[in-house]
C-alpha positions as CSV (number, residue, x, y, z in Angstrom):
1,X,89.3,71.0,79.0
2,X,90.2,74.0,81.1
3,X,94.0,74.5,80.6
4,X,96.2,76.4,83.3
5,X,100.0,77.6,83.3
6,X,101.0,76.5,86.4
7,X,104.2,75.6,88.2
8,X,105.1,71.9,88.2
9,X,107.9,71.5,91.5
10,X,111.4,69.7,91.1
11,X,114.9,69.7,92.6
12,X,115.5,68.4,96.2
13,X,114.5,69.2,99.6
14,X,114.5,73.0,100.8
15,X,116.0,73.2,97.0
16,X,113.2,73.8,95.1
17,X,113.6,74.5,91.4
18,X,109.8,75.0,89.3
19,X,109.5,74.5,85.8
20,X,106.3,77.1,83.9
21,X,103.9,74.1,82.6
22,X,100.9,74.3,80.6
23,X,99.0,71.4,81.8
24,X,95.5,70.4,82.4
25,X,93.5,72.0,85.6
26,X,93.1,68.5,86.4
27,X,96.0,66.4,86.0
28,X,98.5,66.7,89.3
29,X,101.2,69.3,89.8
30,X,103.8,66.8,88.4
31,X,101.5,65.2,85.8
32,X,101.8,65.6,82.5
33,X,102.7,68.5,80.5
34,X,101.1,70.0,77.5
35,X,104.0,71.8,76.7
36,X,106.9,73.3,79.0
37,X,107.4,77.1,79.0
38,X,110.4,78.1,80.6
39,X,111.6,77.5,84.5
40,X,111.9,79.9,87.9
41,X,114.5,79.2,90.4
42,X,113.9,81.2,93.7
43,X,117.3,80.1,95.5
44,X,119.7,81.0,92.6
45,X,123.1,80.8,94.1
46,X,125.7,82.6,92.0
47,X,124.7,86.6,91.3
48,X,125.1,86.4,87.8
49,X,123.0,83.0,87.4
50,X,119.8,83.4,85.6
51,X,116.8,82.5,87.8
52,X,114.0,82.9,85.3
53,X,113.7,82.1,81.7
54,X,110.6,81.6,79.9
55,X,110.0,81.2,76.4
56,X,107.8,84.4,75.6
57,X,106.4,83.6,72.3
58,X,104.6,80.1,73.5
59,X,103.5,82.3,76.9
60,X,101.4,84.9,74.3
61,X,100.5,81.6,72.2
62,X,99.0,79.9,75.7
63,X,97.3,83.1,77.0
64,X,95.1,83.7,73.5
65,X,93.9,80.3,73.4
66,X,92.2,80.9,77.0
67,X,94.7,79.5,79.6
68,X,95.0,80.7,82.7
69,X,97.9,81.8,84.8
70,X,97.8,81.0,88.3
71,X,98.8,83.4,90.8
72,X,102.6,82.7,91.2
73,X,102.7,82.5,87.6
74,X,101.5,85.6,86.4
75,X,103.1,87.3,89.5
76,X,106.6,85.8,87.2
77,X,104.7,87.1,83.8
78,X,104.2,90.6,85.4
79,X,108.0,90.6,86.4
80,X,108.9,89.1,82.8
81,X,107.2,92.3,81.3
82,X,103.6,90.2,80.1
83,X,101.5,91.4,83.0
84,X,99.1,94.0,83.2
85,X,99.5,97.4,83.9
86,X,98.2,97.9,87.1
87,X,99.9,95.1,88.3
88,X,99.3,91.1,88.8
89,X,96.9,91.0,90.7
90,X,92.8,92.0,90.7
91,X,92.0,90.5,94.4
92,X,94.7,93.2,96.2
93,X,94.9,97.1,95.6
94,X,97.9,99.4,96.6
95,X,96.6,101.7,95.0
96,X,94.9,103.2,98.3
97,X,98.6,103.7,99.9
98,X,99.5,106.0,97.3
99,X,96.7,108.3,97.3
100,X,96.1,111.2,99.5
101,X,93.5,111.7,101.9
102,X,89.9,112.7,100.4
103,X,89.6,116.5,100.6
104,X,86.0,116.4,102.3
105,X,87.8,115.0,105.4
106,X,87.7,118.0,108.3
107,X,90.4,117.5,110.5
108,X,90.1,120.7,112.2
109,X,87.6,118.9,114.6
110,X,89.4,116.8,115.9
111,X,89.8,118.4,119.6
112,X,88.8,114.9,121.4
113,X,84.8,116.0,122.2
114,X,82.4,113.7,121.4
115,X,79.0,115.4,119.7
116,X,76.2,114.6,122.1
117,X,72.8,113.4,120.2
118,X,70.3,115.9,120.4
């Protein structure tokens, strides 16, 4: 049984309100639960309303046993201080937007000529 940590949707239209659910990979988004983690309200409408809570301790439990965040969900563990270090995610890189350009690049030929081939 592969298990994932995964948000299962609730609230109303163009309301949406997403409780953290560990859950088996195969059972549907509103299936059954193994256990529920915490919740993540995008649209929270007072300033001082909380729009994430999840309980920590259970998250660590989940994650050593071998279940896997999906994306959106470890995008909220990284912002909830559980994610790695460079970041949540392995498939995208920033990290070539913050370096400088390579020194071996010569940019003192760049005068518009093309080099003709021999």
């Amino acid at each position: 049984m592969v298990v994932k940590i995964r948000l299962a949707r609730l609230g109303c239209r163009n309301h949406p309100f997403y409780r953290v659910v560990v859950t088996d990979s195969k059972t549907p988004r509103d299936g059954k639960q193994l256990e529920v983690l915490g919740f993540y309200n995008p649209i929270s409408g007072k300033d001082d309303e909380e729009n994430m809570r999840l309980k920590l301790e259970r998250v660590k439990y989940w994650l050593s046993v071998g279940a896997k965040p999906t994306e959106p969900v470890e995008y909220l563990l990284y912002r909830a201080g559980l994610g790695r270090q460079g970041g949540p995610f392995e498939k995208f890189s920033f990290a070539a937007l913050n370096q400088e350009q390579p020194a071996n690049v010569d940019d003192s030929k760049d005068n518009g000529e093309l080099d003709s081939p021999p």
